[in-house]
N, C-alpha and C positions, 0 to 999 in steps of 0.2 A: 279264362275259366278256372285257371288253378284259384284263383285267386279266391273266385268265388266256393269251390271247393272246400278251404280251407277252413270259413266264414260258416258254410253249411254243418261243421262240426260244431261249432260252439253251443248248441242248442237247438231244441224243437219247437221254439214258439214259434209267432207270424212276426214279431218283433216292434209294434207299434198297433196303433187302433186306428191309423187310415187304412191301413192294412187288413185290419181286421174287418174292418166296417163295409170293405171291397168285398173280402172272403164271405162272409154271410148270408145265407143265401133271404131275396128280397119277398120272395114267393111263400112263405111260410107258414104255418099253423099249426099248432098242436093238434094230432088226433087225439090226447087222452088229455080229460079235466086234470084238475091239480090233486083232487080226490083219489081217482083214479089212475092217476103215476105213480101214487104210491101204494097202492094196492096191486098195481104190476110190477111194480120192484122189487117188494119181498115175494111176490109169488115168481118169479125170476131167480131172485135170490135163492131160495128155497131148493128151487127143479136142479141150479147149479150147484149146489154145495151136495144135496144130496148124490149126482149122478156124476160127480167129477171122483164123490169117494168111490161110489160103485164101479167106474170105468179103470181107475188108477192105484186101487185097494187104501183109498187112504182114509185119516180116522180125522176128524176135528178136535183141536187142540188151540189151546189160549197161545195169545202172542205179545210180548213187549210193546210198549208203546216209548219206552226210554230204556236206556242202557249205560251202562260205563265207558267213559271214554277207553281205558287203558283193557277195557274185553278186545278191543277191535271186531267186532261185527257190526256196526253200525255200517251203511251200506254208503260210499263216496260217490256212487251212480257211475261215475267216469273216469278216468285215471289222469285227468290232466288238474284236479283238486279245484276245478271252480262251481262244485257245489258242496257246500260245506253245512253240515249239520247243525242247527239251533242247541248250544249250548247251555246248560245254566249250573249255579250253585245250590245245594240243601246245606244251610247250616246243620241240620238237625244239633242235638245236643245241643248250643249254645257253642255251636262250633268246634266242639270238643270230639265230635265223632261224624265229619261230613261231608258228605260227598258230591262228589263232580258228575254231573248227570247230560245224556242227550238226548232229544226226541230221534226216533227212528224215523230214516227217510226211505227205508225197505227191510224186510225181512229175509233178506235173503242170504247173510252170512250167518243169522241167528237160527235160522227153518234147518242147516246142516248140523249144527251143535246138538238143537234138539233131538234129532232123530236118536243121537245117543241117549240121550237123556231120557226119552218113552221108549229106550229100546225095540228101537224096528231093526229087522230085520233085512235082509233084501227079498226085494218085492212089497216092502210094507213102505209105509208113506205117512205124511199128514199132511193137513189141510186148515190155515188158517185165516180169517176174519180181520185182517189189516187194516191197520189206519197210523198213517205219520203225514210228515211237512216237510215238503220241499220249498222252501223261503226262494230259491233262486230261478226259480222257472219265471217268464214274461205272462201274465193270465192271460189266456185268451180264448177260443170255445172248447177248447177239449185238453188243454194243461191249467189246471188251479195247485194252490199250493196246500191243502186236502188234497189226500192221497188215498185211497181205499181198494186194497187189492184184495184178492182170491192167491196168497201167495202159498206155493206147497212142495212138497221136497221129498224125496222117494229115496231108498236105500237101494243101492244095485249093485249085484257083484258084478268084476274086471272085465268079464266077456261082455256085457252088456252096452259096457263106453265104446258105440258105434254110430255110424251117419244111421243104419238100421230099425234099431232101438231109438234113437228120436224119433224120427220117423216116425215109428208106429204108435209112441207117445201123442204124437200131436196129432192124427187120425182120431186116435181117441179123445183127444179134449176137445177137436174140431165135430163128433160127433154129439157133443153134450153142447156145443153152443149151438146147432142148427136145432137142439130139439129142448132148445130153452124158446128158438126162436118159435118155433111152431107150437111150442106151450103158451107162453102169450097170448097169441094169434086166437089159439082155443079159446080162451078168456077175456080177451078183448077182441072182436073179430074188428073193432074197427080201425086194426092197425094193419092189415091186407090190406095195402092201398097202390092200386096199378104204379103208381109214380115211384116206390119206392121198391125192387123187387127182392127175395128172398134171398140169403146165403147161398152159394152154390151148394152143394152136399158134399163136393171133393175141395179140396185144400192143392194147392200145386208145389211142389217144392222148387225153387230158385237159388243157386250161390250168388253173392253179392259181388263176388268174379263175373257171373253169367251179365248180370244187371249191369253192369259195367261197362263190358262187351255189347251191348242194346241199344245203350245209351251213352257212351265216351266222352263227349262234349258236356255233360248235364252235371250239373251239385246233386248231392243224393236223394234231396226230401224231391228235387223234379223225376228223378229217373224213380225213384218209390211212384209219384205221382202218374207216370205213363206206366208204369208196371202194372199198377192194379184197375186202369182202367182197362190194359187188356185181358188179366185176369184177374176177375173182382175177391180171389181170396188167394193169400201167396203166407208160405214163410218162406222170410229169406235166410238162407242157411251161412256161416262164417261171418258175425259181425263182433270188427276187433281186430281183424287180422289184417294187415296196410296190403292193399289190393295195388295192382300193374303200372297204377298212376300215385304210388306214393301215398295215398291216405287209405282210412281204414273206412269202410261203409259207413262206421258211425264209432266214435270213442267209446267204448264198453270197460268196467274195472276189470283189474289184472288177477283179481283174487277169489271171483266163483265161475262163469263161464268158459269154459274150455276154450279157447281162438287159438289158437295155435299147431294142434294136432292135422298129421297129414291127412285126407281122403280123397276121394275121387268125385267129382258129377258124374252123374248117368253116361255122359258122353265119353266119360274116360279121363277127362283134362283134370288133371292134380289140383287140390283146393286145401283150405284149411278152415278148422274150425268145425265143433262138434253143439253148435247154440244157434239162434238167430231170433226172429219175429215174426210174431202173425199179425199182419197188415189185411186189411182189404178197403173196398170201395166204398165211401157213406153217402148213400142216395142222397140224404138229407141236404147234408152238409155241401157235396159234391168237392170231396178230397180226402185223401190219403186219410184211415183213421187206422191205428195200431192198438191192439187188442191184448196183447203177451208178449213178455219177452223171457227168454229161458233156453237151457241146454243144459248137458251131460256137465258138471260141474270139475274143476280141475283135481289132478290128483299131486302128488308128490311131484312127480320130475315136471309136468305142465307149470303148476304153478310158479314155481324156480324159474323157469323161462319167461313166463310172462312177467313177471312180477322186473324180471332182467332187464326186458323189451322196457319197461316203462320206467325206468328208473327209480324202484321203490322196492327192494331189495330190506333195505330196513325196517319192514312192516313183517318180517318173520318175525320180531319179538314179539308179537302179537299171540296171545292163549290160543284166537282161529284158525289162526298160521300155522303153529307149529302142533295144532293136532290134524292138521292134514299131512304135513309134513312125518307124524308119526304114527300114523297111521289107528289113530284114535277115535277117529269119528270116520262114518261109513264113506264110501262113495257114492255118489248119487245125481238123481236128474232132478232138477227140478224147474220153477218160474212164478212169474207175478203175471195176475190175469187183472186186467183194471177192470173191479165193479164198476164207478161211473161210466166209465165208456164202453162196457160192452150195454149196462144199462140205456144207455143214449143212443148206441145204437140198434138195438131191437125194439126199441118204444117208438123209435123216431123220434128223437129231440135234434133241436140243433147247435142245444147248446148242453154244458157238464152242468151247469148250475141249475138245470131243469130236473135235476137227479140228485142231485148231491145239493148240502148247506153249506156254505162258505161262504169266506169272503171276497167280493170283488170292488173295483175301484168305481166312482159314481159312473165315468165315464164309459163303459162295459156295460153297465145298466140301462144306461141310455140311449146307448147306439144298438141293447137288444132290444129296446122296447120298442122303437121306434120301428121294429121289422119283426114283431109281435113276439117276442122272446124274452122271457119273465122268468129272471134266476131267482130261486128260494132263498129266502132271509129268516 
């Protein structure tokens, strides 16, 4: 099982399309025309951006879609460097004046910078409208390489980096997605369908220690997989930090989530890690689908630690680096909430491409079609 453990880190696809073709479910139909998906999209869209700034004080603000390599905030998703950002040349000038550019594959070392830059305060925030390309994810119903989050970032002073204060963050963002869910519903009643049942209204908190402890013998995306079907909405708390069996829940980068920091579970048992993810059940789909990832972001002495753990210690020469390091840009909480998939799953789709345009391979198209599943082109 180590084995397979190990294998389970490299990634979240399904890894192939017999695979995929198994995964899908055979039973399917869309409750909403093609008209009408997108008409619940933006009205989705809309209840969310509005009621995430209302719950989290935060304001809407423009976001990069490219960056400079030598900024370092372009976001490496993982610390072991096997996803790597689409790079390219601008000659501009005739070469005389050009520069090195990269598409963004998150906002999430960029959303900390800015907070200086619109001067928030603590307790203030922003919220932005994302889109970048992850070229190395496997496509398959709910990873494409379109990307489209709700990523946002909140200024917090020192007493606030607590298991607490998350906490009570993600209550509040888990109350604005149950009542995007039941905004919908209002407007299209035809997606109330007995087969498919509501978000819970509470959220369960779990450490990926506890999940561990559940599950011992399991690789993580199975022990995620029996976690949410016994409770269909979970964050798991501490992902990052190499849990009792040598590995980490899940590889996360060394340079905005907090995984390191001491805390407790409820029970008392000493844990680590001040981030995690909101997972739950997709009736649809029938598996594991994850909705957010996010936490208390690191400070000076965490960051130095992790950054140690991971052998990338030379990434302080970095401008992002070294204004955390000097205490130049705020502290803060924040996360990426994926549009397509929480769209996907409160419409009932069973696939990302029913929401989002992109691109997939013939062979993805055909094995959706054939179990009545029609990605937009």
């Amino acid at each position: 099982m180590i084995a397979d453990k190990k294998a389970d880190l490299a990634g979240p696809g399904i890894g192939n399309y017999v695979d995929l073709e198994k995964a899908l479910p055979s039973d399917y139909e869309s409750l909403l025309s093609p008209r009408d998906t997108q008409r619940a999209i933006y009205a989705v869209k809309q209840y969310i951006e509005q009621n995430l700034c209302k719950e989290l004080n935060l304001m809407m603000v423009q976001v990069p879609l490219i960056v400079t390599p030598e900024s370092g905030v372009n976001d490496m998703l993982d610390r072991d460097g096997s996803r790597t950002p689409i790079q390219f040349h601008i000659s501009n000038d005739r070469n005389v004046h050009p520069l090195d550019a990269q598409v963004v594959q998150a906002a999430t070392k960029w959303k900390r910078m800015a907070l200086r830059q619109f001067d928030m305060k603590p307790g203030e925030g922003l919220l932005t409208d994302m889109r970048a390309v992850r070229k190395d994810y496997f496509l398959d119903h709910d990873h494409s390489a379109y990307v489209d989050q709700w990523d946002w970032e909140k200024a917090i002073p020192a007493n606030d980096r607590s298991l607490d204060y998350l906490k009570s963050t993600v209550r509040k963002i888990w109350k604005v997605l149950t009542g995007a869910e039941r905004h919908a519903q209002q407007l299209f009643p035809q997606l109330k369908d007995p087969r498919y049942p509501n978000l819970p209204e509470e959220i369960r908190f779990i450490h990926a220690e506890e999940i561990l402890d559940m599950y011992p013998d399991l690789p993580r995306k199975q022990r995620e997989t029996f976690l949410v079907q016994k409770y269909p909405a979970v964050f798991i708390l501490g992902i990052g930090w190499p849990l009792k069996d040598g590995y980490p829940h899940e590889m996360r980068a060394a340079d905005y989530d907090d995984w390191v920091t001491e805390t407790r579970s409820e029970s008392g048992q000493p844990m680590h890690g001040l981030n995690g993810d909101i997972l739950v059940w997709n009736p649809v789909t029938r598996r594991r689908h994850e909705l957010m990832s996010g936490g208390i972001r690191v400070d000076p002495a965490t960051l130095r630690t992790q950054l140690e753990i991971s052998g990338q210690l030379d990434f302080l020469k970095f401008p992002y680096h070294q204004a955390i390091l000097n205490g130049t840009i705020p502290l803060s909480i924040g996360g990426g909430i994926g549009q397509s998939r929480t769209q996907m799953l409160l419409l009932r789709k069973a696939h990302l491409g029913e929401v989002s345009v992109t691109v997939w391979p013939e062979i993805l198209k055909e094995i959706g079609a054939k179990k009545h599943i029609y990605v937009l082109e």
